[in-house]
C-alpha positions, -999 to +999 in steps of 0.1 A: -178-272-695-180-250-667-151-245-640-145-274-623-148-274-588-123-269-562-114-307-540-111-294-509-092-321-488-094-317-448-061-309-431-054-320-399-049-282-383-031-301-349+004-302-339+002-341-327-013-359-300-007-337-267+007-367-251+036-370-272+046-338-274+083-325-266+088-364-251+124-358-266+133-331-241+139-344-208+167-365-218+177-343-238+182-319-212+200-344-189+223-356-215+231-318-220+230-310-180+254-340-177+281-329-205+279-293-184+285-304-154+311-327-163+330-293-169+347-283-203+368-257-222+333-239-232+311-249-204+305-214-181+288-233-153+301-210-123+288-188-096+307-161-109+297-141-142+319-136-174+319-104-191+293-093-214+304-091-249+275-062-256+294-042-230+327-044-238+314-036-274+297-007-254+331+006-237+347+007-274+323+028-286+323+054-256+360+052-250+359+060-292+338+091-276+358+102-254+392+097-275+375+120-305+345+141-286+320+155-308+324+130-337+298+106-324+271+124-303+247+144-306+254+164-282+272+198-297+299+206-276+319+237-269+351+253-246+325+255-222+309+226-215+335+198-233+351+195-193+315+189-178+307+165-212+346+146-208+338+140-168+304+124-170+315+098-197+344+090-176+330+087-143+304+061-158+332+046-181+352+039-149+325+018-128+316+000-162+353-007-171+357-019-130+328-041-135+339-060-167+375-060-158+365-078-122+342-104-142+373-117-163+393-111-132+372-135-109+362-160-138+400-167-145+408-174-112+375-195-108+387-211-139+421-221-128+412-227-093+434-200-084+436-182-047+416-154-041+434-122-057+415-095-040+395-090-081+370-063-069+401-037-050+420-047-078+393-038-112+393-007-099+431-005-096+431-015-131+401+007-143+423+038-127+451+033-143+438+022-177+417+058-179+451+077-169+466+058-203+436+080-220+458+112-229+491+090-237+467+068-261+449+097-275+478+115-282+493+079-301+461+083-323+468+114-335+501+104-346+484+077-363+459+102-381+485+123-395+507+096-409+473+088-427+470+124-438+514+124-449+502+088-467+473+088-484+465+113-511+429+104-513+424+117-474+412+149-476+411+158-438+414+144-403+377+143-400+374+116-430+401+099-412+384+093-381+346+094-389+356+064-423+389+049-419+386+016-412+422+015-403+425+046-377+389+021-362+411-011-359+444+008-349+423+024-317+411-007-308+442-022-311+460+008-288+432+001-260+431-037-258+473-034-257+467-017-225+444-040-215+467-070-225+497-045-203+476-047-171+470-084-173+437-083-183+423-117-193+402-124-223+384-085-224+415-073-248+409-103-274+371-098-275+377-063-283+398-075-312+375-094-324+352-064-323+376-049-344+378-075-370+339-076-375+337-044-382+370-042-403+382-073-413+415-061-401+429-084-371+454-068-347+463-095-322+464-071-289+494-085-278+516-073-302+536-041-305+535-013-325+548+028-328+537+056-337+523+071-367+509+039-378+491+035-412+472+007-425+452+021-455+423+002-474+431-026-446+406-056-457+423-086-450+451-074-429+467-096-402+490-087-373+501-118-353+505-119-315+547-113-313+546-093-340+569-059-333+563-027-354+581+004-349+576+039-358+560+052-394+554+020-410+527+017-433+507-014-444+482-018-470+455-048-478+458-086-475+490-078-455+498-108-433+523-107-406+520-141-392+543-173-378+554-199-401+541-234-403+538-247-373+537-286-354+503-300-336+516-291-302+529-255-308+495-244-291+513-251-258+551-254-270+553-219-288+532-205-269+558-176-250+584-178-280+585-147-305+567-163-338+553-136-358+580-110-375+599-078-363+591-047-389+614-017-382+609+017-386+598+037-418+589+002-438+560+001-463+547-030-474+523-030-503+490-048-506+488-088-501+525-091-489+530-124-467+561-120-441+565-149-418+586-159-388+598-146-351+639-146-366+620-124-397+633-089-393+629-061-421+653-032-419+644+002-411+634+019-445+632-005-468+600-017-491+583-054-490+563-052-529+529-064-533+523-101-532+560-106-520+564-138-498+589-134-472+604-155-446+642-145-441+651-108-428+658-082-450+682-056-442+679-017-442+672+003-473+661-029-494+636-029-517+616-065-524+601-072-557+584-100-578+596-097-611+572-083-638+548-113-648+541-123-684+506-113-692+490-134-717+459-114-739+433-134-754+407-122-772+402-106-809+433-096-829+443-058-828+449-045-860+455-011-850 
């Protein structure tokens, strides 16, 4: 028998009668328009605009430029032109800093139907004065980079640190948004810790506060809750959590000003996937929180914290060395 032949069936190449087509949509659209205009928590339906989240994104990573210049531009820069290089990236990061810090100004008092506050004068107030933190924050950062260097054997040099830490990344983005969250700054700080966590899965809350010579190494999975105080030379590694104890349904409102996240004084490590809970949680200068520790009473200076050695059970084929 020879091959047999090929049934072609006839398809119906059209998309539906034109008369019928996207029928669904106009009341779709008004049930939608009518939700949105009925207001909401995330409805932006306002004659004001809310900052971009592309351009905050933007200030982190020229801010990170200026902080460390010549790590991440192609630009080579020298003695002689690092002044001329330092005052063009500031004088566009201050209108573009004004601009954002003015949108969350004037959609937060649109928001709360609040009186005008004078938001354009005063995002440039605020753009001023965050850009004079520059030096005070840059020289934090360094701190932070040579606690990394005094902690971390594997860390051949400052520039490993800052071109592939992921830690020194969420630390400066944390030291930013905190002066952000200082000026009164409304939602900017927390998108840029969110930033942050995307690129890190570290999450600094930017209200919290912490020293110098900070040192989170590895980092994945490490959280740092709002009220959280940390002083001077601590050091952190992964799956750390420093977060507020259970809490009830309304604490979102309740708790919402009340210290809820632990104090960690100066010169603590805590090794990797500790959990320390609590705002009355304080652990003493110097002392050592062990891996996988849970914690929610203070410890006092000098203390170590340990789980006791586990029993490992082996299963497999019999040694008979």
């Amino acid at each position: 028998m020879g091959k047999k032949e090929r049934i072609v069936g006839t398809c119906d190449s059209g998309i539906g009668p034109e008369g019928i087509r996207f029928n669904c949509l106009p009341q779709v659209v008004k049930e939608l328009c009518g939700m949105f205009r009925n207001g909401g928590r995330t409805c932006h339906i306002e004659p004001v605009p809310i900052p971009s989240k592309d351009g905050i994104v933007d200030l982190v990573l020229k801010l990170q430029q200026v902080l460390f210049p010549g790590y991440f531009t192609e630009m080579i820069l020298t003695p002689e032109n690092l002044e001329y290089h330092l005052g063009q990236k500031l004088s566009v990061l201050y209108e573009r800093i004004a601009l954002q810090v003015g949108s969350a100004i004037r959609h937060d008092c649109f928001r709360h139907n609040q009186s005008c506050s004078n938001c354009g004068e005063r995002s440039y107030q605020i753009a001023e004065v965050f850009i004079d933190s520059l030096p005070a924050i840059r020289e934090r950062l360094e701190s932070d980079i040579e606690a990394t260097l005094i902690g971390d054997p594997a860390a051949a040099n400052a520039d490993e640190v800052v071109f592939s830490y992921p830690g020194l990344f969420a630390t400066m983005v944390y030291r930013l948004a905190h002066r952000l969250f200082e000026l009164e700054v409304p939602i900017i700080p927390r998108i840029m810790s969110e930033y942050a966590y995307h690129r890190t899965t570290i999450d600094i809350n930017p209200e919290a506060h912490i020293g110098a010579s900070f040192f989170i190494d590895h980092g994945a999975g490490v959280v740092i809750g709002a009220t959280t105080d940390i002083g001077n030379r601590v050091r952190i590694y992964q799956g750390v959590t420093l977060g507020a104890l259970s809490l009830p349904k309304d604490a979102g409102e309740r708790l919402r000003h009340t210290k809820r996240h632990p104090t960690i004084e100066d010169d603590v490590i805590i090794y990797a996937n500790a959990t320390i809970l609590g705002g009355d949680t304080v652990v003493g200068a110097r002392s050592i929180i062990g891996g996988n520790v849970w914690l929610t009473r203070s410890v006092g200076s000098d203390t170590k914290v340990l789980l006791k050695q586990p029993e490992l059970v082996y299963l497999g084929k019999k040694d008979d060395g």
